[in-house]
C-alpha positions in Angstrom: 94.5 130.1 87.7 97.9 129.7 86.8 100.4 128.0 84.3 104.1 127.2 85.8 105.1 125.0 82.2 106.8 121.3 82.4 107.7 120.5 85.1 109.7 117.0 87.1 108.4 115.5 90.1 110.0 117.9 92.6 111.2 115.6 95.5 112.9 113.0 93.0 116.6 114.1 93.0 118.7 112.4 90.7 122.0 110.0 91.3 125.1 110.9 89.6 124.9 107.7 87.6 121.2 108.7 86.2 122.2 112.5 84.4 122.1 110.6 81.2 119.0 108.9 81.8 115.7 110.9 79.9 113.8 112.4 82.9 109.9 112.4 82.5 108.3 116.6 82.9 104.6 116.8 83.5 102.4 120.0 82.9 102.2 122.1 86.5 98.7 123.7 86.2 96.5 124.9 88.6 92.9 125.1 87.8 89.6 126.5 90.1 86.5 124.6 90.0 84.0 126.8 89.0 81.0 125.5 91.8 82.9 124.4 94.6 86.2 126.9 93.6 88.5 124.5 94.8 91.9 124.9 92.9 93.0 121.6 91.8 96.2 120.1 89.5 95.0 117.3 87.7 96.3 114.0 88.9 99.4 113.2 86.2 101.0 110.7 88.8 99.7 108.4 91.3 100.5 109.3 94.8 102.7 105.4 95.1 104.9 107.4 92.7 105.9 110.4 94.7 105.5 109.0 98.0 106.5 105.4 98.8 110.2 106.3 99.0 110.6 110.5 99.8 113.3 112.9 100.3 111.6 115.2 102.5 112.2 115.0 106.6 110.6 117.2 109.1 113.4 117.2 111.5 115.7 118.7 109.5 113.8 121.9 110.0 114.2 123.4 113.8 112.0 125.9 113.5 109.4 123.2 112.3 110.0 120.5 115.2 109.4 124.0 117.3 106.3 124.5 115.5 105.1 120.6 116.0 106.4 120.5 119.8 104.4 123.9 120.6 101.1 122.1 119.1 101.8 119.2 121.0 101.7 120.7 124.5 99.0 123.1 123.3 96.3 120.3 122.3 97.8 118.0 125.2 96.5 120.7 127.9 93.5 121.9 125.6 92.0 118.8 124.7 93.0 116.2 128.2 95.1 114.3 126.4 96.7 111.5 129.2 97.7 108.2 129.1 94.4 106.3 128.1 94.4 109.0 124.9 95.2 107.7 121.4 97.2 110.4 119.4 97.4 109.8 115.4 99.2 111.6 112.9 98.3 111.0 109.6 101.7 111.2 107.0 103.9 111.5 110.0 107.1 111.4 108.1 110.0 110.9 110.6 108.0 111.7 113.9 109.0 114.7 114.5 105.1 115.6 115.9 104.4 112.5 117.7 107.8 112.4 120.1 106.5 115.0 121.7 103.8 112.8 123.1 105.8 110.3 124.5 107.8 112.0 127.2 104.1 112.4 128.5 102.9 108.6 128.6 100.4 109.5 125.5 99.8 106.9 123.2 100.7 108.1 119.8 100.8 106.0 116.0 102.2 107.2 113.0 100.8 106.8 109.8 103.6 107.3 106.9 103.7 105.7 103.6 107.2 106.9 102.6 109.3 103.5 103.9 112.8 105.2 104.7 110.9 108.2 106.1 108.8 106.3 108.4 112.0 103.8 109.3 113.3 107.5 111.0 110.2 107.7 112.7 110.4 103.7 114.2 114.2 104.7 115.6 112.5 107.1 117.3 110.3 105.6 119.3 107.6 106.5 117.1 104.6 103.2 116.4 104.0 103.7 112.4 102.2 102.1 110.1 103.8 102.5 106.1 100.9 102.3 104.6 98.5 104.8 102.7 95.7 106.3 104.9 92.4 106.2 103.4 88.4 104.6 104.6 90.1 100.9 104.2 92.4 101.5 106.7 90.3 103.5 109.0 87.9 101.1 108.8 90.6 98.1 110.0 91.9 100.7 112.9 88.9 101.2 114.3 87.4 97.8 114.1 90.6 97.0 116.4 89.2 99.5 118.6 91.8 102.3 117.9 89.8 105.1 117.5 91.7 108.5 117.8 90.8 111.2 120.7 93.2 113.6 118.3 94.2 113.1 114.2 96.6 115.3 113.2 97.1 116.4 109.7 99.9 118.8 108.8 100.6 119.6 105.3 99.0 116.1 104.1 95.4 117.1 102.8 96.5 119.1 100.1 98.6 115.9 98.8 95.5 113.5 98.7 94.2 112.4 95.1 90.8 111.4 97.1 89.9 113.6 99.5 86.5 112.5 99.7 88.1 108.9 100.6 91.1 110.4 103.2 88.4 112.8 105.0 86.1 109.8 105.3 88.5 107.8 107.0 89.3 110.7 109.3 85.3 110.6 110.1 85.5 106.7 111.2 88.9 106.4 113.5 88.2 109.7 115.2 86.9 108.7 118.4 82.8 110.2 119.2 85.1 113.2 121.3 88.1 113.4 119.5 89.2 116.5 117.4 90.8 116.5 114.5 93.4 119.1 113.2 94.4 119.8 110.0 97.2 122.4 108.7 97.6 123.8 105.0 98.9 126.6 103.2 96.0 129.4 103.1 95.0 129.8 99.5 94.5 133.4 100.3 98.0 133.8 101.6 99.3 132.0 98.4 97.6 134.3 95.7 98.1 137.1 97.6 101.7 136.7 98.4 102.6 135.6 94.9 104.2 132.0 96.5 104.2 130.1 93.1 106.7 128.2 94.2 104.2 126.2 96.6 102.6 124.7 93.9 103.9 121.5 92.8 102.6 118.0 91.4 102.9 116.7 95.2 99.4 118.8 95.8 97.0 118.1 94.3 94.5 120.8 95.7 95.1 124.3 97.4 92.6 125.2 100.3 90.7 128.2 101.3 88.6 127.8 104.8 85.8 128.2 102.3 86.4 125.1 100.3 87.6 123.1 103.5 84.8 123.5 105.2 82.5 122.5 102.5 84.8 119.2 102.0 84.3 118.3 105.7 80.6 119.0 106.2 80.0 116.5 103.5 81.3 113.7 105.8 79.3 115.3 108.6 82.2 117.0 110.2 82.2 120.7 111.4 85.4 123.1 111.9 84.7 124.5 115.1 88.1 126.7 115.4 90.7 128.4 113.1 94.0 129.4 113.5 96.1 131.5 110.6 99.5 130.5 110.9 103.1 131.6 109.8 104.1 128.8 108.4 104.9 128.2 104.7 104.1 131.3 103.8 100.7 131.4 105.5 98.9 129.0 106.9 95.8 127.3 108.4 95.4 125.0 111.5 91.7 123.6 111.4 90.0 122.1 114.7 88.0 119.7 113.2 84.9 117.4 115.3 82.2 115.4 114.8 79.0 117.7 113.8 77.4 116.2 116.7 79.6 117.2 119.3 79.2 120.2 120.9 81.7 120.0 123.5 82.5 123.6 122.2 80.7 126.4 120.4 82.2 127.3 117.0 84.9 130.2 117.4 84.5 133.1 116.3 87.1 133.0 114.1 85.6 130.9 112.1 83.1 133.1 110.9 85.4 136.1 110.4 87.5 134.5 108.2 85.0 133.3 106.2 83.8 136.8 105.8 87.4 137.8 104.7 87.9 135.5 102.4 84.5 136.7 100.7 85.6 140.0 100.9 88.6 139.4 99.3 86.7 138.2 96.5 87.4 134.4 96.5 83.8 133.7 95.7 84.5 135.3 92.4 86.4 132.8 89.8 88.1 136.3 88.3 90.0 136.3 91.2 92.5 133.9 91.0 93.1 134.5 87.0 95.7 138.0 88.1 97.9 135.3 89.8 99.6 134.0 86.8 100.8 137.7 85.5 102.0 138.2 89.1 104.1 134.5 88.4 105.7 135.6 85.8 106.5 139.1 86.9 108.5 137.4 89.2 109.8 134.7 87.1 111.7 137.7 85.0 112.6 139.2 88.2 115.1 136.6 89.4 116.3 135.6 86.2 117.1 139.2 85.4 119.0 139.3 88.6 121.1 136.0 88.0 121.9 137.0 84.8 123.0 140.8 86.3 125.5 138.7 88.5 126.9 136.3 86.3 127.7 139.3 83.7 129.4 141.1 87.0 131.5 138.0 87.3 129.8 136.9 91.1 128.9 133.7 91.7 125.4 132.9 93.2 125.0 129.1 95.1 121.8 128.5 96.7 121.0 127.3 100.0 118.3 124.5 100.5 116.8 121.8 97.9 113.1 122.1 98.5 110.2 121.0 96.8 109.4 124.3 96.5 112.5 125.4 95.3 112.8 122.7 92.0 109.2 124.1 91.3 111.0 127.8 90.8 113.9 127.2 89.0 112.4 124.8 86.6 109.4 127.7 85.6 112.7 130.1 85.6 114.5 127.5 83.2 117.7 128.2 85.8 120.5 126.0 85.4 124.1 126.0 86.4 125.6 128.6 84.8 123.2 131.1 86.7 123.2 128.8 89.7 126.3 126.9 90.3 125.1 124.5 93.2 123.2 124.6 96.3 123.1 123.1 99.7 121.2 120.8 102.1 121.6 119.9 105.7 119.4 116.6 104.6 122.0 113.9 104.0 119.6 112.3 101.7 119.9 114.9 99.6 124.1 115.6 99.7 125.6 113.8 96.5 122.4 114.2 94.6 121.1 116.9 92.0 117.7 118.5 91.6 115.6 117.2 89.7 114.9 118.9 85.6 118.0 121.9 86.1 120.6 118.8 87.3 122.1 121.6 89.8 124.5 119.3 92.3 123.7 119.1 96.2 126.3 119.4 98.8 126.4 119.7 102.4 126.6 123.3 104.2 129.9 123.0 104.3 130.4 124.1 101.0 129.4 127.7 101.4 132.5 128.7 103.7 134.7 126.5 101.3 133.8 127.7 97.9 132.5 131.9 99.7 129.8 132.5 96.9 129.3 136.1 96.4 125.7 136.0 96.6 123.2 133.2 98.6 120.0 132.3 97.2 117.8 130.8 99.8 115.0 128.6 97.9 113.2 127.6 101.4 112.6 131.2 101.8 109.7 130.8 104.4 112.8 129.2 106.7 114.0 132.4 105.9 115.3 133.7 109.1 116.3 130.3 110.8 118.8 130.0 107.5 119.9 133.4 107.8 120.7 132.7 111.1 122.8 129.5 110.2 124.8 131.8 107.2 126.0 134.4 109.8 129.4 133.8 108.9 129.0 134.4 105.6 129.2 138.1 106.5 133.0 137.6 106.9 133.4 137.3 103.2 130.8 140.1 102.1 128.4 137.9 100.8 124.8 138.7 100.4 121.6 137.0 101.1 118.4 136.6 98.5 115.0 135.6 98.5 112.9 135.1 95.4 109.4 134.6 96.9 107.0 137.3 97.3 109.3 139.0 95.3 113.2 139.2 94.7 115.1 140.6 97.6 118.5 140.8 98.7 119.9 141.8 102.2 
């Protein structure tokens, strides 16, 4: 499907004392099953590598914690969700899902492997469990009688090695009622709006509704609704139940979508091979443009350290003297540099002190929250870029 080169793990940022040290790159491919078209990377590094300790917290992100508060109330009032209700969230980093639930009386457990995420999550209020989730642990839940009336999965399934083993364990602590639901980034949405950048070794698989539905229904669950989302470029939010349960006929948007994403061809392994031209097109893009301003004597600094963003600059082979630094409200990240191009991390404080000319934002589907935050960069003149769906500045 597509090739992005060598690339580093894209969360591990490096200490000032380790730029010496040899830093391991692993091939970033993306390959589509030809039966079940499911586009997979293959497994380079186990997920204890990437995710016991992470750099990554929700609630760094308003917009996000907006997103997460919004589903709360909505699957509160949809679903009776009270005070004899179990809510779970499986890879709840710091709990910025489950506090919503509390104000509420609604009994809520986090399940987070990453330790210093999930010690955010504890100061919170938020019950978590640092472990893994997978059948063995379902298993042990649910034997203690702590089966789940709502799961919640956001931006976790795609970063499961096993799915067959993390979808099973969903099937055994979801209560005989409960619903599960499950957000990705849309496949669809990802080819179509050229969002290489998404793809990084974190995920291991990349989901159309087609491919999803086919993993549930082999542990005898059913997706009975569907909603596309903006998020991360685009979106899905699964409702996810027993294939028993009828407490609701499927939606109709089920079906629909299914026959889009036939439409669109994603049945068809040719498909998916245009994406990598489109990659690169874009690749030359922004390194053209970088190179345009460094020639015109204007500096460029960058605003965010994504996941995403390491995954771009590394295919672009950008480095300091194109990029001279970039920011991050997480102070996990301040002091650090990203990982493969060694660019240094400061604090957002550093824009109005150093008044680049130009500001690359790498979380580009943030894109109007960090705007937003730079308004006073206008003072100074300086412009505003995106790289992802294509290069623009405004």
């Amino acid at each position: 499907m597509v090739d992005l080169g060598m690339s580093p793990l894209c969360e591990s940022f490096l200490a000032a004392d380790q730029l010496d040290a040899m830093e391991p790159f692993y091939p970033l491919r993306v390959e589509v099953c030809g039966s079940c078209l499911l586009a997979q990377l293959p497994a380079y590094v186990p997920p204890e590598d990437i995710f016991t300790e992470y750099a990554y917290f929700s609630s760094f992100s308003d917009s996000w914690v907006e997103h997460a508060r919004r589903h709360a109330e909505r699957t509160r009032d949809r679903f009776g969700l009270g005070p004899s209700s179990l809510v779970v969230e499986l890879a709840s980093n710091d709990g910025y899902l489950l506090q919503h639930f509390l104000p509420h009386g609604i009994p809520v457990l986090g399940i987070e492997p990453a330790r210093n995420v999930a010690a955010a999550a504890v100061a919170r209020g938020v019950p978590t469990i640092t472990e893994f989730f997978g059948v063995e642990l379902a298993d042990r839940l649910a034997g203690e009688g702590r089966r789940a009336d709502l799961i919640v999965a956001n931006n976790v399934l795609a970063q499961v090695p096993d799915l067959n083993d993390f979808v099973a364990g969903m099937a055994l602590l979801l209560s005989p009622r409960g619903v599960a639901t499950v957000e990705f980034p849309h496949l669809l949405r990802l080819v179509d709006g050229n969002q290489l950048d998404t793809i990084y070794h974190e995920h291991f698989s990349y989901f159309s509704l087609l491919t999803a539905v086919r993993v549930f229904a082999a542990h005898d669950l059913t997706v009975f609704d569907v909603d596309e989302l903006p998020t991360h470029g685009g979106s899905l939010r699964l409702f996810v139940r027993h294939a028993g349960d009828r407490a609701e006929p499927r939606a109709a948007a089920v079906g629909e979508l299914l026959a889009r994403e036939r439409a669109a061809g994603m049945t068809d392994p040719a498909w998916y091979t245009a994406f990598g031209e489109r990659a690169e097109a874009a690749k030359h893009d922004l390194v053209e443009f970088l190179i345009g301003q460094r020639r015109a004597g204007r500096q460029v600094a960058g605003y965010g350290a994504p996941g995403k963003g390491n995954t771009l600059l590394n295919f672009c082979g950008i480095r300091t003297d194109l990029l001279a630094y970039t920011v991050d409200r997480n102070p996990y990240k301040q002091g650090k540099f990203l990982p493969g191009t060694r660019i240094p991390i400061f604090g957002p404080d550093r824009i109005a002190e150093t008044r680049p000319d130009v500001i690359l934002i790498l979380p580009w589907n943030l894109r109007d929250e960090i705007a937003a935050q730079l308004a006073g960069a206008r003072a100074w003149g300086a412009s505003l870029a995106v790289p992802i769906p294509r290069l623009e500045v405004f």
